[in-house]
C-alpha positions, 0 to 999 in steps of 0.5 A: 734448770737450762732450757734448750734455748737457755742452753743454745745462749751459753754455746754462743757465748763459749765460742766468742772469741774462739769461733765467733761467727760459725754459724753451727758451733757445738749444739746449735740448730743443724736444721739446714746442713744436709749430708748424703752418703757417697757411693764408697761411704756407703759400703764402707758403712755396711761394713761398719754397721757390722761392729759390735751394737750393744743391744743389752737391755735390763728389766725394771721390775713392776712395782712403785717408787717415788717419783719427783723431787721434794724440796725437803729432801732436795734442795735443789729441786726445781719447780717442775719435779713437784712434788714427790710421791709414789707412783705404780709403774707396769713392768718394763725392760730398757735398754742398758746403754744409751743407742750407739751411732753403730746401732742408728746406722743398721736404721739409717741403712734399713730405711734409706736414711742420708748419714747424720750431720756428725758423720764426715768421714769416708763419704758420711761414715763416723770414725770408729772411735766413735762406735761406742759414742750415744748417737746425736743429733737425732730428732724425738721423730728420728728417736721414735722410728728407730725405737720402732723399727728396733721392735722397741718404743721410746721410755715414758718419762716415768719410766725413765726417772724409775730405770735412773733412780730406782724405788728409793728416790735418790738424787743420782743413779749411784745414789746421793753422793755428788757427781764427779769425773769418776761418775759422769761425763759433764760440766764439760767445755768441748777442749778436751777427748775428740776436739782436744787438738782440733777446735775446727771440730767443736763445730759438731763434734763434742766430748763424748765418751764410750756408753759403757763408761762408769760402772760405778754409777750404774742405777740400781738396774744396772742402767749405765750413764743416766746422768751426763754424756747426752741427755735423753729424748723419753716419749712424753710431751712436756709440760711444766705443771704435769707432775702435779696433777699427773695420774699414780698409775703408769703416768704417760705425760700430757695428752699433747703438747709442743714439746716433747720431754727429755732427761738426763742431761748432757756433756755441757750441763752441770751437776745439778742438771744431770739429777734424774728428777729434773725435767725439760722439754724441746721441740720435737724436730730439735737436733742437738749435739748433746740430745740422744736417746735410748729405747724401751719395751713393755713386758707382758704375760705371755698368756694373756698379752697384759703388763705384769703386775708386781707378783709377775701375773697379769696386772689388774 
């Protein structure tokens, strides 16, 4: 399992000899660069916040499923997916894809946002290539407004592990075979796709792929890339120790906390480390090139405003 500070150590060891000494190298801390938008840029980003938004999202019914790992079943399993079990879950819809750099710019634009640290094209905008790439560098605050203002939230952590692994706790989206290229985007170096040709962009910009990539590997929601390209800010604060005490009924995560929970992992990670089950954490305010998120949303009787049970009534 890599900690964001573990992660942050290998990035610096990547560029030595290549990028020594650039401060921001591939997912370093972008807390101190601040862009801002150019007259032009700005209306060339009304413009392209026109594109297509993928706002799909997919229904994972009420019912429960087997959360956490067993070392039994897994044996790569770490300590903090302890232990499996079943847990009820409230129905819930997510979104299908994770958020595009083209849906955080209709945000960016509504609320009067400087453009993202990634965006360094025409006065702040991202290229269009990158329309369908998962948006990054967003803090669990940036995440967590953007969901709201999208009339949506940010998945508990539960909710997320449900919506990537299904009812039948399979070690992978697709199932349990292991990852591959075909699959997910991972184990990457950064020397291939967008920087291939220009290592001066390793600086902010990683290989990332289209969200609506590897529909093999969809989960059994239909859920696309659960696993790899960016992992994925959930609501939660993280602690370590929380799934063995966690509640069986619609577990939220910690009361508080100092960092918040993320899953999924990214471009960088390897196949063990994009596992649904594994769980992490980072400082909220944390903006990482290969952190991003996707929203959700409860689904109620319209009736009597309550969660939907497992029958498609009102939970008890």
């Amino acid at each position: 399992m890599r900690s964001v500070e573990a992660r942050r150590m290998l990035v610096g060891a990547l560029v030595v000899g290549g990028l020594c000494g650039l401060e921001l190298a591939w997912g370093s801390d972008v807390a101190d660069v601040n862009p801002e938008w150019t007259p032009g840029g700005k209306k060339i980003a009304v413009q392209r916040a026109k594109l297509p938004a993928y706002d799909e999202m997919v229904l994972v019914p009420a019912g429960w499923f087997l959360m956490g790992s067993d070392k039994k079943v897994d044996k790569n399993a770490y300590a903090p997916e302890l232990p499996r079990r079943k847990v009820y879950l409230d129905g819930f819809e997510i979104d299908k894809y994770e958020v595009t750099t083209v849906q955080f710019l209709k945000f960016v634009l509504a609320t009067d946002r400087p453009p993202l640290v990634d965006w360094q094209y025409e006065g702040g905008n991202f290229q269009e290539s990158m329309a369908t790439h998962p948006v990054m560098h967003v803090s669990w605050d940036d995440a967590d407004a953007y969901c709201k203002w999208a009339g949506k939230r940010l998945p508990t952590s539960a909710e997320w592990e449900k919506a990537a692994r299904g009812e039948d706790g399979r070690l992978y989206p697709w199932g349990n075979q292991s990852p591959g290229p075909s699959r997910a985007n991972f184990s990457r170096t950064g020397l291939s796709g967008p920087v291939r040709d220009r290592p001066e962009r390793l600086l902010l910009y990683p290989p990332l792929i289209s969200m609506n990539k590897y529909e093999n590997a969809v989960s059994p929601y239909g859920v696309y890339q659960m696993s790899g390209n960016v992992a994925e800010w959930t609501a939660d604060w993280y602690d370590a120790n929380y799934y063995k005490n966690a509640p069986d009924w619609n577990p939220k995560g910690p009361e508080r906390g100092t960092q918040k929970a993320f899953r999924g992992g990214g471009w960088m990670d390897s196949g063990l480390s994009i596992r649904p089950a594994q769980r992490n954490g980072a400082e909220p305010n944390t903006k990482m090139n290969w952190l991003g998120f996707r929203c959700a949303r409860s689904v109620m009787d319209v009736q009597t405003g309550k969660p939907t049970g497992p029958d498609g009534r009102p939970a008890p």
